[in-house]
Each structure stands twice: as structure tokens, then as C-alpha cells.
C-alpha positions in Angstrom: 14.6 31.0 45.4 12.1 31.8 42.5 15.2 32.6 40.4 16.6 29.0 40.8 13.3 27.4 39.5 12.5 30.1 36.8 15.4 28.8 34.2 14.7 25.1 35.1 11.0 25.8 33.7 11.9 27.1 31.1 14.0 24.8 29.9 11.9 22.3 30.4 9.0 24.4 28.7 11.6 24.9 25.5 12.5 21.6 25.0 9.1 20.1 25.4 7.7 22.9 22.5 10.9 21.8 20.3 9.6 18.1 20.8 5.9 18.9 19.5 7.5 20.7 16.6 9.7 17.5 15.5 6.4 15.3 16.4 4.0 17.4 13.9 6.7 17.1 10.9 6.5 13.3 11.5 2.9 13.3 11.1 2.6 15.0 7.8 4.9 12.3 6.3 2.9 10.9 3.6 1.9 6.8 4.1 3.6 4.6 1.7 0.1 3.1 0.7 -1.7 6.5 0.3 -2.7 6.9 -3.3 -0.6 7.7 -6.1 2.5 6.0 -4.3 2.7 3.2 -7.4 1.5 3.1 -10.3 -1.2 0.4 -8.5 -2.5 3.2 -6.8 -2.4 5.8 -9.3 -4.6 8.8 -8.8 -6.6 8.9 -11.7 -7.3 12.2 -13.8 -9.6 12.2 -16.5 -8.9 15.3 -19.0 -9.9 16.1 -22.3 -7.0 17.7 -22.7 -3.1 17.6 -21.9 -3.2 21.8 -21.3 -5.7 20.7 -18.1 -2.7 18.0 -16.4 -0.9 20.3 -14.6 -4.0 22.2 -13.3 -5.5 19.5 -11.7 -2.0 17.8 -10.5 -0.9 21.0 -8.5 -4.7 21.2 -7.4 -4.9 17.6 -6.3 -1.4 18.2 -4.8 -1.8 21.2 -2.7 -4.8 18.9 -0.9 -2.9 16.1 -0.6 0.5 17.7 0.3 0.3 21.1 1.7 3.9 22.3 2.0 5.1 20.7 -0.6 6.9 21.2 -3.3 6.4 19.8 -7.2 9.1 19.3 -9.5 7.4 19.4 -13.2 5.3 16.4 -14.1 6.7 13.7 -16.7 5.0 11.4 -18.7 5.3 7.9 -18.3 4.1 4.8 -20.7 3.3 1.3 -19.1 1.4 -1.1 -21.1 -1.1 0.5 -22.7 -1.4 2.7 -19.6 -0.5 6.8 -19.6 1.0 8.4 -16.2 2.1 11.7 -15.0 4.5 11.5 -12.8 5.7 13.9 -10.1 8.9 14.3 -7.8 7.9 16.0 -4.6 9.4 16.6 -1.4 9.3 18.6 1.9 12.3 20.6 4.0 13.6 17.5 6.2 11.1 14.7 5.1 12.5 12.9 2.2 11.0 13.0 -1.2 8.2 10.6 -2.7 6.9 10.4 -6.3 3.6 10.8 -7.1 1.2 8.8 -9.7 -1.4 10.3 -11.8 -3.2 7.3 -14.4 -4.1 10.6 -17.4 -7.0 9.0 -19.0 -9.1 10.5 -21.8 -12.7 9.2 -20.7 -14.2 7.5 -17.4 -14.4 4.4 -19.3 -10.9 3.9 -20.5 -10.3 1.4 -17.4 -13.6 0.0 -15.6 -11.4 -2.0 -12.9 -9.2 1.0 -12.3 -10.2 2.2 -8.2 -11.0 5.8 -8.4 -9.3 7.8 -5.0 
């Protein structure tokens, strides 16, 4: 009789560890509001220098989005405004791209929210 019940169990114990693995890759999906989803919520960077961008993207990044990976940054003009922006994406989560404001001083933009 302990045969009959053994596979049942087991089943059950399979399926329910398959379950928690689908529920953890749900919760590392990124919120649409989270910082540097728009150019509204830009992450900002302030570098001296262009050399320092992807240094500080891949390390803000790898915080942010462990797993992940980054497709080279591009720079983007709005306004008067300088981005770097970055195509990333995860095995079976869809891909998202980030928003880095590059500015040159802290003061470039007083009603800019710092994340």
C-alpha cells in the first residue's frame, strides 16, 4: 500500500516545486512605474565624463536587474535633455527599456527627482 501513495506524493510534491519556480520569475518582473521606465522617471547619472556612462549603467543595472541582460546603451536627445538608453530583457519575461537622464553637474536640472 505504501507503493500506491509514494508516486501520488510525489507528483504532487513536483508539481507544487514547478509552481513556486513559475511564481518567483513573476516576481522579478520589473514595475512599470519603477524608475527609468520613461523618460519621466529617468535614472539620473551625473558624470564628468562619457568614458564613465557605461560603468555606472551596468553598475546601476546589475542592482536593479540581477539576471539581466543589457544590450549597449544609445544616446537619446529630448529638449534640451540627454538620455542613455538601454534595451534589456530576461529568459521568458519580456524586455523593458531603461532611462538614464546623463547630466554633466548636480545642478543641470533642480526639479529633476533623484532615484
Amino acid at each position: 500500500m505504501k507503493t500506491k501513495f509514494r508516486f501520488p506524493a510525489l507528483l504532487a510534491a513536483a508539481t507544487l516545486l514547478g509552481v513556486g519556480t513559475m511564481a518567483s520569475g513573476q516576481i522579478n518582473m520589473p514595475n512599470p512605474g519603477a524608475p527609468g521606465s520613461s523618460p519621466d522617471t529617468a535614472v539620473r547619472l551625473v558624470l564628468t565624463s562619457d568614458l564613465m556612462v557605461d560603468r555606472q549603467i551596468s553598475r546601476w543595472l546589475r542592482q536593479h536587474y540581477p539576471g539581466w541582460t543589457a544590450d549597449p546603451h544609445e544616446f537619446m536627445e529630448i529638449g534640451s535633455e540627454r538620455y542613455a538608453v538601454v534595451y534589456i530583457s530576461a529568459p521568458n519575461q519580456g524586455g523593458r527599456r531603461v532611462y538614464f537622464r546623463v547630466m554633466k553637474n548636480q545642478n543641470e536640472d533642480d526639479n529633476f527627482p533623484s532615484f
